[in-house]
Every structure is written in structure tokens, then in C-alpha cells.
C-alpha positions as CSV (number, residue, x, y, z in Angstrom):
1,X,41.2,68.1,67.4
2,X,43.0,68.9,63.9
3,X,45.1,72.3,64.0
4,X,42.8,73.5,61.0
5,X,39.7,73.0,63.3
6,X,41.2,74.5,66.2
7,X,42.2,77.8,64.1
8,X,38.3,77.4,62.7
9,X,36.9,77.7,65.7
10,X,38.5,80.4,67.8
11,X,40.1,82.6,65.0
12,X,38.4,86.0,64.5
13,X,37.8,86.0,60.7
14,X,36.1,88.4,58.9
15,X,34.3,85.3,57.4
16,X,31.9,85.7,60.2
17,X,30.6,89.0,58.9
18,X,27.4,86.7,57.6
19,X,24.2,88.4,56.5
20,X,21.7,89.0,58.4
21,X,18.3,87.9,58.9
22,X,14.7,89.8,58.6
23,X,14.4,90.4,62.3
24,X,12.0,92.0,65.1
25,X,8.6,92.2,66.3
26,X,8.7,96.6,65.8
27,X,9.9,96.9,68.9
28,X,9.8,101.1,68.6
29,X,11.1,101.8,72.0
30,X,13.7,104.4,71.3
31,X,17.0,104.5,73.3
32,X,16.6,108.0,74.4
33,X,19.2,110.1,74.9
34,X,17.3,112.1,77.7
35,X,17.2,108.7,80.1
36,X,18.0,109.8,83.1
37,X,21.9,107.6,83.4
38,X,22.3,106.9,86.9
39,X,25.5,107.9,88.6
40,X,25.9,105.1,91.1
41,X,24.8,101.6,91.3
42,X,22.7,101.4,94.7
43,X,20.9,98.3,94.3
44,X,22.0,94.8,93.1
45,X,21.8,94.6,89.4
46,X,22.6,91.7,86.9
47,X,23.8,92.2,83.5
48,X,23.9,89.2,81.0
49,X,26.4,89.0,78.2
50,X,26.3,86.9,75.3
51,X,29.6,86.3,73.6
52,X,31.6,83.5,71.6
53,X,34.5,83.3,73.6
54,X,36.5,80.1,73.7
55,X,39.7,78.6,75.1
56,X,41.7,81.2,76.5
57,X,39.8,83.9,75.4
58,X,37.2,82.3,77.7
59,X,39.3,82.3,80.4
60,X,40.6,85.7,80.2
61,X,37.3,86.5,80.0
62,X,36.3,85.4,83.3
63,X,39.2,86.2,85.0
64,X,38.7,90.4,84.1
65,X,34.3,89.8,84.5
66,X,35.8,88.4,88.6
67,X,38.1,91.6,88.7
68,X,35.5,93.7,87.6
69,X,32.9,92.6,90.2
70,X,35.2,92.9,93.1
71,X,35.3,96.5,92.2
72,X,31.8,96.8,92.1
73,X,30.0,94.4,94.2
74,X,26.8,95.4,93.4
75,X,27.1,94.4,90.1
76,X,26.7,91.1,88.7
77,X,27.7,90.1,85.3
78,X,26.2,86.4,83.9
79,X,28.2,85.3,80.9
80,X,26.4,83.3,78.6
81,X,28.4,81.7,75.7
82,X,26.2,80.7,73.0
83,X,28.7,78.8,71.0
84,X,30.5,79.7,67.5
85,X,29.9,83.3,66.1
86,X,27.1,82.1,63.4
87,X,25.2,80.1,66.6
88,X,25.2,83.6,68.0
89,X,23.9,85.5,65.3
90,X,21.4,83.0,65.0
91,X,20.3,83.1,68.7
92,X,20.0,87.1,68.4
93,X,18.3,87.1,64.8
94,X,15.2,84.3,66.7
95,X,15.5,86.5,70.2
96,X,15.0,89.7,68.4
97,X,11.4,88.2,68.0
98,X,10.9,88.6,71.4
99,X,12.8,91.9,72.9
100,X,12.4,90.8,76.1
101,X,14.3,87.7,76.4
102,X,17.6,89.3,74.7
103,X,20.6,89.8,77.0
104,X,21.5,93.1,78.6
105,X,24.9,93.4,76.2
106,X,26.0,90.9,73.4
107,X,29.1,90.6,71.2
108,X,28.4,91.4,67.5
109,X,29.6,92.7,64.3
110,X,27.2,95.7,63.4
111,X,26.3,94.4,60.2
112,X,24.3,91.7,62.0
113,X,22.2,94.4,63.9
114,X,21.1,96.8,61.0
115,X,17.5,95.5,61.6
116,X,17.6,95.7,65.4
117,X,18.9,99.1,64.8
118,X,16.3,100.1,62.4
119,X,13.7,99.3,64.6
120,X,15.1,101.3,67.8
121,X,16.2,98.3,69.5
122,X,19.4,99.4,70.3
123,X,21.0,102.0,72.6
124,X,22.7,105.0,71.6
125,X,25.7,104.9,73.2
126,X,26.9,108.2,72.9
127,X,25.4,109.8,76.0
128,X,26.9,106.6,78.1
129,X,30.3,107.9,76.6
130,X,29.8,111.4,77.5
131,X,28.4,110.5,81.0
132,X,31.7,111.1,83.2
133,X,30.1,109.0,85.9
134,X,29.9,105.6,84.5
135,X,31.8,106.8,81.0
136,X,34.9,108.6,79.9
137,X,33.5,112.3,79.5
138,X,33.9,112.0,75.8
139,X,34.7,110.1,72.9
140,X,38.1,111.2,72.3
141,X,38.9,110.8,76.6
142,X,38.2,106.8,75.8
143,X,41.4,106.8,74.2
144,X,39.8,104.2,71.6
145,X,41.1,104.0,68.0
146,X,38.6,106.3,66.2
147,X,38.5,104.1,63.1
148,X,37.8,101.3,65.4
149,X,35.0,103.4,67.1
150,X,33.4,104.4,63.8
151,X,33.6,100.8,62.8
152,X,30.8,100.1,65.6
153,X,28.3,102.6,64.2
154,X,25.5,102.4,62.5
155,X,23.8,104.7,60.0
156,X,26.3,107.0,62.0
157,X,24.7,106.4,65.6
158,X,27.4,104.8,68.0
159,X,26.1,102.0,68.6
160,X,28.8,99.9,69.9
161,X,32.2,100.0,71.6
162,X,34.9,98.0,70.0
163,X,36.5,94.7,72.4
164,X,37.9,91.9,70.7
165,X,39.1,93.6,67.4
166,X,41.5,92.3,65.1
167,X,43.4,93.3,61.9
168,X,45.0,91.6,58.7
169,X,48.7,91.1,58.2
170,X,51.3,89.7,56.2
171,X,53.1,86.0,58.0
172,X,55.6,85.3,56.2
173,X,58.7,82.4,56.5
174,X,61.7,84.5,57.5
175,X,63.7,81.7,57.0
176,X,63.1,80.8,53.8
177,X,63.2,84.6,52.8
178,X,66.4,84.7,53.6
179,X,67.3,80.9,51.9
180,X,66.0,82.4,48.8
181,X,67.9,86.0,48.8
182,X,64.5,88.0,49.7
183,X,65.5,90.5,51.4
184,X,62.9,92.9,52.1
185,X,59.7,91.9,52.9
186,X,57.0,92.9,50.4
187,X,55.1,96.3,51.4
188,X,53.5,96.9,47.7
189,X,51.3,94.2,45.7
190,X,53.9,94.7,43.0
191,X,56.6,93.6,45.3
192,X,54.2,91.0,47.4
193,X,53.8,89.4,43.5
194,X,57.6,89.5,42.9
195,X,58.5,87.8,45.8
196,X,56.2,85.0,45.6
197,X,57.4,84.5,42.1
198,X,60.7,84.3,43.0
199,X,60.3,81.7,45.6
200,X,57.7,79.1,43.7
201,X,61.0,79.8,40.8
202,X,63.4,79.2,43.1
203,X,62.1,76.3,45.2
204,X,61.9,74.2,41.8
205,X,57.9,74.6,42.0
206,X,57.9,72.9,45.4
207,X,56.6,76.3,47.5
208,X,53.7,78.3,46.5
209,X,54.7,81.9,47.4
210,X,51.6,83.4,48.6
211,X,47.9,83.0,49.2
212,X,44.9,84.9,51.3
213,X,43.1,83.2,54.4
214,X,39.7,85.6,53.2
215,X,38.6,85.8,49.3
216,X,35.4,88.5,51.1
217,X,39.0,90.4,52.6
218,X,40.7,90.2,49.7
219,X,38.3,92.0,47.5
220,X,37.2,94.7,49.7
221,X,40.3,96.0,50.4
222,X,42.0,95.3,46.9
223,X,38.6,97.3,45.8
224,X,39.9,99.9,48.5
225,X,43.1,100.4,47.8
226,X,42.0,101.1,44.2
227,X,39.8,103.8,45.7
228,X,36.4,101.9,45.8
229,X,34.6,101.4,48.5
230,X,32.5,98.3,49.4
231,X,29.3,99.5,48.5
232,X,26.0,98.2,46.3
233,X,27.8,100.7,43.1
234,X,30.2,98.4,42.8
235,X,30.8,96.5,39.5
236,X,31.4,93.9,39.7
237,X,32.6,92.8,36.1
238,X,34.1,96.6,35.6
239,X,37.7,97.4,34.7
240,X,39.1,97.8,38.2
241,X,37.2,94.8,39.8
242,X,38.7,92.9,36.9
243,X,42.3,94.5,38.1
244,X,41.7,93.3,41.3
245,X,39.7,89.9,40.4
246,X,43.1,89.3,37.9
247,X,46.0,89.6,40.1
248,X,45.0,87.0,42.2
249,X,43.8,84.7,39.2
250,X,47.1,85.6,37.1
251,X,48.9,84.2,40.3
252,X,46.9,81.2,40.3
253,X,47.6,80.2,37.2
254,X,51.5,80.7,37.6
255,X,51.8,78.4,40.4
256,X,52.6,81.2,42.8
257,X,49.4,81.9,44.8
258,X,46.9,79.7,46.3
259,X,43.6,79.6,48.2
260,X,42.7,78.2,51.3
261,X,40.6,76.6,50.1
262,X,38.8,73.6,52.3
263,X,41.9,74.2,54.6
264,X,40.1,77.5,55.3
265,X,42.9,79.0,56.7
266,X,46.7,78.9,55.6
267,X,48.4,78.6,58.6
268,X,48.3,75.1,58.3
269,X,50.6,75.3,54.5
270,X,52.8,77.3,56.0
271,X,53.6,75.8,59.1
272,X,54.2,73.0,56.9
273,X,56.6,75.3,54.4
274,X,54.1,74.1,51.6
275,X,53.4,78.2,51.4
276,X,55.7,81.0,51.9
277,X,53.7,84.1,53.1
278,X,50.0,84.7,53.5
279,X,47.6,87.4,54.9
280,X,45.5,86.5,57.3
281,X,44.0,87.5,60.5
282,X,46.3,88.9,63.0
283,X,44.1,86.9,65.7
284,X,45.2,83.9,64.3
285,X,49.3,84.1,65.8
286,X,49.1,82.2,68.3
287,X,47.9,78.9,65.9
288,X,50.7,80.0,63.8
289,X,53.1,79.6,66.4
290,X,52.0,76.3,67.6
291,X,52.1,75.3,64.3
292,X,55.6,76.3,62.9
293,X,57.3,75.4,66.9
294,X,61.0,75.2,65.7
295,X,60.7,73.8,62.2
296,X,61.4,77.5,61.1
297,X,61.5,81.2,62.0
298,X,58.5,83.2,60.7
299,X,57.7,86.7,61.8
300,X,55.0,89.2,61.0
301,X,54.7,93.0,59.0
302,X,51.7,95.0,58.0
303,X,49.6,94.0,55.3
304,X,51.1,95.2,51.9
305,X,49.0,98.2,50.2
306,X,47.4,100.9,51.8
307,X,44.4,99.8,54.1
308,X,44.1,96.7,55.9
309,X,40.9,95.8,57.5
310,X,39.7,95.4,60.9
311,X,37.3,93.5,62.4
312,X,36.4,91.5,65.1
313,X,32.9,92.1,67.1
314,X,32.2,95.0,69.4
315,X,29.7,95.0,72.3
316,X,26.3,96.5,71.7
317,X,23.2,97.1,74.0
318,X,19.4,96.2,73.9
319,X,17.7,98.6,74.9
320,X,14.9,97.0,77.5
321,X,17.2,97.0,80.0
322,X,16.7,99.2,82.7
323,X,18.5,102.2,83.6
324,X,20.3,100.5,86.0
325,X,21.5,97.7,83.9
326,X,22.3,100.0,81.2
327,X,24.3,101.8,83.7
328,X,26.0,99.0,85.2
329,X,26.5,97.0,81.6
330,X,28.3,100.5,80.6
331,X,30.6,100.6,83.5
332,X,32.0,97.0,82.7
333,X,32.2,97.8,78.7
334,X,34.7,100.7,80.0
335,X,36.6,98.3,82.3
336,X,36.9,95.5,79.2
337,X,38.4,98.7,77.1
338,X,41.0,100.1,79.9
339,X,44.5,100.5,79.3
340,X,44.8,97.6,81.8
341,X,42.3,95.3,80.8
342,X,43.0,95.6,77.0
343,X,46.8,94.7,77.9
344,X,45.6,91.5,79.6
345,X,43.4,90.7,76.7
346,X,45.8,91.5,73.9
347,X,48.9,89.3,75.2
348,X,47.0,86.3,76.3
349,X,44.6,86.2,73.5
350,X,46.5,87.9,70.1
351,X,43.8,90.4,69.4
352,X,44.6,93.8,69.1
353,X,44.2,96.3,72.0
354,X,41.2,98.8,71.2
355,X,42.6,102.2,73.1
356,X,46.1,104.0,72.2
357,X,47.6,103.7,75.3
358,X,48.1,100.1,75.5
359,X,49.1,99.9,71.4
360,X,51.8,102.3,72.6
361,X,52.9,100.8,75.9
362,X,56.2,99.5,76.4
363,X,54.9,96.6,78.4
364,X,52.7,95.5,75.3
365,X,55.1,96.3,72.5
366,X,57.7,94.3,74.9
367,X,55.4,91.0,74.5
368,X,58.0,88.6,72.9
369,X,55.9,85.9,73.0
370,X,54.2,87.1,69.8
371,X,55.6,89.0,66.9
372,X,52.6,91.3,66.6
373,X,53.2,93.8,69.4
374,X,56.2,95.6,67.8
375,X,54.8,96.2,64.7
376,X,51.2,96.9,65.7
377,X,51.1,100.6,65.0
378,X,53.1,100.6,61.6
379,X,50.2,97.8,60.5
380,X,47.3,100.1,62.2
381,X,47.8,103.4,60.1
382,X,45.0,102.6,57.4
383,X,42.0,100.9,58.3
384,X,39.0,100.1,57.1
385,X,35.8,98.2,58.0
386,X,33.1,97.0,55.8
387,X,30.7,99.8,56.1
388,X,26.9,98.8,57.5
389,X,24.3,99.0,55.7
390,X,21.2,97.0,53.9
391,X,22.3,94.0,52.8
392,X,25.9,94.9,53.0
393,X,26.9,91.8,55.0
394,X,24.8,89.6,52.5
395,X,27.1,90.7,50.0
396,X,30.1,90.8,51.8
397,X,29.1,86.5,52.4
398,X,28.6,86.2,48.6
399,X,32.1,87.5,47.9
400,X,33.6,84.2,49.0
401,X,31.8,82.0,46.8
402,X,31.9,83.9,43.9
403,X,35.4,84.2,44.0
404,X,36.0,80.3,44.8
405,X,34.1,80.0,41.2
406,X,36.6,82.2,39.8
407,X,39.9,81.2,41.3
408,X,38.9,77.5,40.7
409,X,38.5,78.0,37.2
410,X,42.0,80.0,37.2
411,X,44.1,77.0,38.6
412,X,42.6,75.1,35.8
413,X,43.5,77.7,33.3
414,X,40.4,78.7,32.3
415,X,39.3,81.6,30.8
416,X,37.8,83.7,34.1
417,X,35.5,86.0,32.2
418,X,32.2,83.7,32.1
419,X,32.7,83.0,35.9
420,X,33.4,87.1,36.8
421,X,30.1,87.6,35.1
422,X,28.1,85.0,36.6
423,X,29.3,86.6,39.9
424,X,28.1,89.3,39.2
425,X,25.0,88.5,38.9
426,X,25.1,86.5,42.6
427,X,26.8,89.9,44.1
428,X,23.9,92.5,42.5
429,X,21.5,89.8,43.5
430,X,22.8,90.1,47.0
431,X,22.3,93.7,47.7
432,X,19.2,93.6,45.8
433,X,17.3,91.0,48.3
């Protein structure tokens, strides 16, 4: 299987944040809040997962569901992969139809459940977190990154509990930073624009300095960093879109940015040395690493500006379960989020740990098998998720298109203007649906 196919498939790219489909049957069952939680698990109870785990995440999968029921052997927890992330979306958008059949607990970005959530299909998790039995006592006792627990709401209601979460950073070729005289590493776009002029200049045209593995990424948090949030008043063919929209073209047309284009991801450029730095998912390390072997030393740093985004799915509930299930699905959420599970996870799959104490630990920031680890927090100060709501996701998807039209008419040096407008028409279109 090709490297690029390999990253395709078990990166966690905020390309999956697809829109989602006109869903449910009115299922008006609300998850009540008053449900009587029970405090022990008497009887033998089953909870189905759905997820998208592959490869090693897969396996590390398993091994923690194995640990988990040896500590509670009443409990038994089915996995049930249902392939790539938009196979699962699709098998929750057609189950949705029938309540029923959906699985006890699933993997999902929360964009992809506004309609289940809108319909009371979900459970409120909230009381689950304050239960001391089977929970933590309280939100802030979970010792999860808050912005990564708001980032699992929805309309403000909690939803979800983050797992496999993952952030954007900078990659960048230490080695040829240091052939070329760099010699800090960019932390502004000013300076992230500098140096990628300076090496496309200096390696006779032969390197392009810099490029972005997500065009959807790119925008929302340019948009961000400019003080915009990702929302349906955005526009599109405004002054400060067009500042963010520009930069990237302006670099296009220099020589010193790039795309992914049908690569999809850049990884592949760079381990080749055909690109000098890139932003991309921090998931995604690991394919680096196999990638660039010992051709060259690369290393990692937080994304330059402000924010960076996070993402990655979280784990949400259904809410026909029974109290038992719920109970018992709630108990092994809290296991796959402990200090110890979540430093498992994050060295032998690259995502990020979810809770403080392991982002903190010396036995995660110690990993040298990655470069992530040690620079983790630093990266982690600032970030932002595409907020939920109608049609947000929808539009989110658009974003990658629209800017393919845009950039592709930049690299052949085309006025941009025609192609910013008809995007906006696409993007309006979008939220409007």
C-alpha cells in the first residue's frame, strides 16, 4: 500500500468533519437527567462501540477494552469497526432511522450528530460526570482539557467526552533549516512567509517552502486568528477573508507555498525534501517518521499564530440504552480517558492525551520516539474547534473545494477575484441548505 494511502487512511484530519445528513425517525425520548444512574453493575451487561480504529490504533484499542473488562467482569464491551470515518458517519446517519439498532456508544465528531441531538437522541452526559460512582464527581475532577471538553458539546449540552483528539502543528526539515541559515523556527505568519521565501530563494527554486495538509483548517483558523469565528456571518469575499484567502495565493504564485493537492497530505513532499515545512495533523507523526527514516532530521513546534485547532472524534451515547448499559458504557469512557490509559494511547498511536495529567507527565513528555511529547503544551495553549451547529459541517466540507478553485487559479497566475466570489456563493449556499 502507497505511504500516501496509508497516511489517508488512519490519519485524523479534520477533513473528516463532513456534513451531515437529514436524519431520524423523531425519536423524542429525552436523556433525562433524573434516570436513576446505577452505582454498581450487578448483572451481565454488553456495550457495543462503533469506531474507525485501524492498525495500531486498533490494537491498542483492544488491548485497554481486555484491561478494562478484567476489572470489571461483568461488563462486556463488543467493538464493532465500521470501516473509514465517512463509512461511519454513513452507518449512523441510515441507523438513526431506526433508534433501536444504533450501538450503545460510537466515535463521532459532534457536528455529525446535530440532528440526533436535536431530536433527543442523545444522552446528556453531564449527570454521568458528576455521578462519583461510575464518574469523576465533576467536570473539572476529570482532569480533561476544558477546550477539548467544550469541543464535544452541543448547543451547550455535553454531549460527548473527548478520546482520540488531535491538534495541528508545524513539521518542519531541521536539517535544511539549518543548511539554509534559518535559525529560528517560524512562530508568526509573517515569519512562517519569510522563511519559506528564503528557502524556495535559496534552494535555486528546487524546494517549495511551505504548504498546508487542510485548505477547511487553513481558513478557519486564519479566519480566527483575525478574530472571526467560523460561523454562517462570515464573508466570504470581505476584506479579511480576502487577507486570509491572499496569503496563501500570494505564496502560490511565488513558488514558495503549495497544496496538497491529490497527494492529500504533505508528508509525502517532505519526506522527499520536495517541501520544507507544512502544518498538518499532529496525528499524522508517526507517517512522518517512516517517511523521512534517516534521509534527514525533521522535528516538530506549535502551529504559528495564535489558535491551532483540535479535532479528532469524541465518544457519544444513544440514548435507548438501558440504565445499565449507560452505566457500564460510562465506566469504560472514564477508563479510555485515565491518566493511564491516555498514556498508552498517546505513545503508541501519536494522538494527543485528553486529561492534564498525562500532557504533563514526565513519562509522556520523556517519549523520544516522537517529537510531539515535549512540545505538546507550548502547541496546546490556544485552541479552537469548529463550533456545532446547522449546517456548520456542510460548510466547513465546502471550504476545501472552494479554495482548490482558488489556489489553482493562483499557481497559474490568475487573477483570484472571480474564483473568491464564486466561492462564495458555494459557502452561503452551504449554510443556507
Amino acid at each position: 500500500m502507497k505511504f500516501s494511502k496509508k497516511l489517508a487512511m488512519a490519519a485524523v484530519t479534520a477533513l473528516a468533519l463532513v456534513g451531515t445528513a437529514a436524519c431520524s425517525n423523531g425519536n423524542k425520548n429525552s436523556s433525562s437527567s433524573s434516570e436513576k444512574i446505577p452505582s454498581k453493575i450487578t448483572k451481565k451487561t454488553t456495550v457495543v462501540f462503533w469506531n474507525s480504529m485501524t492498525g495500531v490504533q486498533q490494537t491498542t484499542l483492544k488491548q485497554l477494552t481486555k484491561d478494562f473488562e478484567k476489572k470489571n467482569p461483568k461488563i462486556t464491551i463488543k467493538l464493532e469497526n465500521q470501516g473509514a470515518y465517512n463509512d461511519l458517519q454513513a452507518k449512523i446517519n441510515s441507523t438513526l432511522q431506526s433508534p433501536n439498532n444504533l450501538p450503545t456508544i460510537t466515535q463521532a465528531y459532534p457536528g455529525w450528530l446535530w440532528n440526533a441531538a436535536q431530536n433527543k437522541m442523545l444522552v446528556d452526559l453531564t449527570p454521568y460526570i458528576n455521578n462519583k460512582n461510575v464518574g469523576w464527581g465533576s467536570a473539572k475532577a476529570s482532569d480533561i482539557t476544558p477546550d477539548l471538553l467544550d469541543g464535544a458539546k452541543i448547543k451547550g449540552t455535553q454531549y460527548g467526552i473527548p478520546f482520540n483528539k488531535s491538534i495541528e502543528t508545524l513539521t518542519y526539515n531541521k536539517t535544511m533549516f539549518e543548511k539554509y541559515g534559518i535559525k529560528k523556527v517560524p512562530s508568526t505568519w509573517e515569519e512562517f512567509k519569510d522563511v519559506a521565501e528564503t528557502i524556495y530563494k535559496k534552494s535555486n527554486h528546487k524546494v517549495v517552502g511551505a504548504g498546508f495538509d487542510s485548505l477547511p483548517n487553513y481558513y478557519t483558523i486564519g479566519m480566527k486568528d483575525e478574530g472571526v469565528n467560523f460561523s454562517d456571518k462570515i464573508n466570504f469575499s470581505g476584506a479579511t477573508s480576502k487577507k486570509v484567502i491572499n496569503y496563501y495565493a500570494d505564496g502560490i504564485k511565488k513558488g514558495c507555498f503549495r497544496t496538497a493537492g491529490s497527494e492529500h497530505y504533505l508528508s509525502g513532499p517532505f519526506a522527499n525534501q520536495k517541501v520544507a515545512m507544512f502544518v498538518g495533523t499532529s496525528a499524522g507523526e508517526g507517517f512522518v517518521k517512516q517517511g523521512v527514516g534517516n534521509k534527514f532530521t525533521y522535528d516538530v513546534a506549535p502551529r504559528p499564530g495564535k489558535y491551532t485547532l483540535q479535532q479528532g472524534t469524541d465518544i457519544y451515547m444513544f440514548n435507548h440504552a438501558s440504565a445499565e448499559q449507560k452505566a457500564a458504557a460510562f465506566k469504560y469512557i472514564k477508563f479510555l480517558v485515565s491518566q493511564s490509559s491516555q498514556l498508552k494511547w498517546a505513545n503508541a498511536t501519536g494522538y494527543i492525551p485528553v486529561n492534564e495529567k498525562t500532557i504533563k507527565s514526565k513519562a509522556y513528555k520523556d517519549n523520544k520516539s516522537i517529537k510531539l511529547p515535549a512540545k505538546l503544551q507550548d502547541a496546546m495553549k490556544h485552541l479552537y474547534s469548529v463550533p456545532v451547529a446547522k449546517n456548520s459541517n456542510a460548510a466547513y466540507q465546502q471550504l476545501d473545494s472552494i479554495q482548490q478553485n482558488i489556489y489553482a487559479a493562483a499557481e497559474k497566475g490568475q487573477n483570484i477575484n472571480s474564483q473568491i466570489e464564486a466561492g462564495k456563493q458555494k459557502f452561503d449556499a452551504a449554510w443556507k441548505q
